[in-house]
C-alpha positions in Angstrom: 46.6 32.0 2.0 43.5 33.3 1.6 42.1 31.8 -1.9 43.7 28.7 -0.2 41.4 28.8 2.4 38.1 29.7 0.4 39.1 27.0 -2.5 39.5 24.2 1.0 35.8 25.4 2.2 34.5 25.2 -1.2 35.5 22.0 -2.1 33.8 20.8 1.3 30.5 22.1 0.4 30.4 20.4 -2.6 29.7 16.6 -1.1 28.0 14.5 -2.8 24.5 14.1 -1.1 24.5 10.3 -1.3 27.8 10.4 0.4 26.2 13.2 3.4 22.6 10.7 3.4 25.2 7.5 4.0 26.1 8.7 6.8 22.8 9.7 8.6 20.5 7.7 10.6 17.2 7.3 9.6 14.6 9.4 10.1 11.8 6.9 10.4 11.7 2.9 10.1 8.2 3.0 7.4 8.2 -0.4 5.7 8.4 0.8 1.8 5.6 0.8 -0.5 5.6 -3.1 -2.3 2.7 -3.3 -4.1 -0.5 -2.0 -5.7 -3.4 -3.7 -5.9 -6.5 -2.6 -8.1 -9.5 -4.7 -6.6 -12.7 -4.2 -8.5 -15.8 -4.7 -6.6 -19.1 -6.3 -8.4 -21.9 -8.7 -8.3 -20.7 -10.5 -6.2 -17.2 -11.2 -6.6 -14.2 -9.1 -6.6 -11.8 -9.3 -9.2 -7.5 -8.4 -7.5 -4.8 -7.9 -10.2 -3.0 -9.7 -7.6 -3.6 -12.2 -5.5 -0.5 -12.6 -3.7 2.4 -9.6 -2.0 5.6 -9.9 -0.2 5.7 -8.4 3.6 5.4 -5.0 3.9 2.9 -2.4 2.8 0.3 -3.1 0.8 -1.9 0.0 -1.2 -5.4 -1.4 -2.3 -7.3 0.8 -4.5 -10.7 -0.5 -4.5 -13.8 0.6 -7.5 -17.0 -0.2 -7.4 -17.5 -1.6 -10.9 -21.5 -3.0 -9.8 -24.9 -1.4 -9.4 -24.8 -2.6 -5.5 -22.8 -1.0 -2.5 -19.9 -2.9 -1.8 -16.9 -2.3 0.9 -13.5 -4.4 1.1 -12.3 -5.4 4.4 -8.8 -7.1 4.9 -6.6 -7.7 7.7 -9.2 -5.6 9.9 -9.1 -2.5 8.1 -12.3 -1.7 5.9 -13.1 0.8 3.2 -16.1 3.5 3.3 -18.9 1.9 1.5 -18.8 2.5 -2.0 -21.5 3.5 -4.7 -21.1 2.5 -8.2 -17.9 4.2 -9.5 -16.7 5.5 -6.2 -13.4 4.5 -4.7 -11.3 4.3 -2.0 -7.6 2.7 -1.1 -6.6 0.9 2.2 -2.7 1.5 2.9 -2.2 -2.2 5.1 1.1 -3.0 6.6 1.9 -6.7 7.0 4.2 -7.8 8.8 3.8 -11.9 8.8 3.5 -14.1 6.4 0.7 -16.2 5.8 -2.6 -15.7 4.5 -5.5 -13.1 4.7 -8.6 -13.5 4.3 -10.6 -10.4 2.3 -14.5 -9.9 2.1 -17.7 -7.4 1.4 -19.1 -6.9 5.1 -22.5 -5.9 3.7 -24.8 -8.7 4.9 -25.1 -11.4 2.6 -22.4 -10.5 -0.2 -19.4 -12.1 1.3 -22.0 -15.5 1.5 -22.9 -15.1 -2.3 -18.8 -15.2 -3.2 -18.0 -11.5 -2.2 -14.5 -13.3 0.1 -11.0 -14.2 -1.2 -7.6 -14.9 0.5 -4.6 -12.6 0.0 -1.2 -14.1 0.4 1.8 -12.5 1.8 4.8 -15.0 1.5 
């Protein structure tokens, strides 16, 4: 009765974890990661390897590829400014579609063609 009783408990411990995980509520409701974006900053453009997302969040990891300072600012979240070679990244949660305008905040740059729009469809 015994070995009975041990091989029952046994065979209970040994759940698959995707079957224990099913059955759980979630811990938190984060949006999942849907894309990277490299954006490199230079006289006086920026160049996005892309230019368009779905809804959700958004990682931008931004270089300074000129001689200038440059920052990125989207969706009203900004970088630190940025020295030649330096980066940063911007984690931005959207949670519309539409479209989003993007641009150097140092004065002047965004008039000299420093500005874009990101899409979110």
């Amino acid at each position: 009765m015994r070995r009975a009783m041990i091989g029952a408990l046994a065979a209970v411990a040994v759940v698959p974890a995707g079957a224990y995980a099913a059955h759980q509520p979630a811990a938190t409701h984060r949006p999942a990661l849907l894309a990277r974006v490299n954006v490199a900053a230079s006289e006086f453009k920026f160049v996005l390897s892309k230019k368009s997302a779905k809804r959700g969040v958004v990682l931008f990891r931004v270089t300074n590829v000129g001689a200038a300072s440059h920052n990125f600012q989207i969706a009203g979240r900004k970088t630190k400014m940025l020295s030649h070679g330096q980066s940063d990244t911007l984690r931005v949660t959207f949670l519309r579609k539409g479209h989003y305008a993007y641009k150097c905040t140092v004065a002047g740059h965004a008039a000299a063609g420093m500005k874009g729009v990101f899409t979110i469809g």
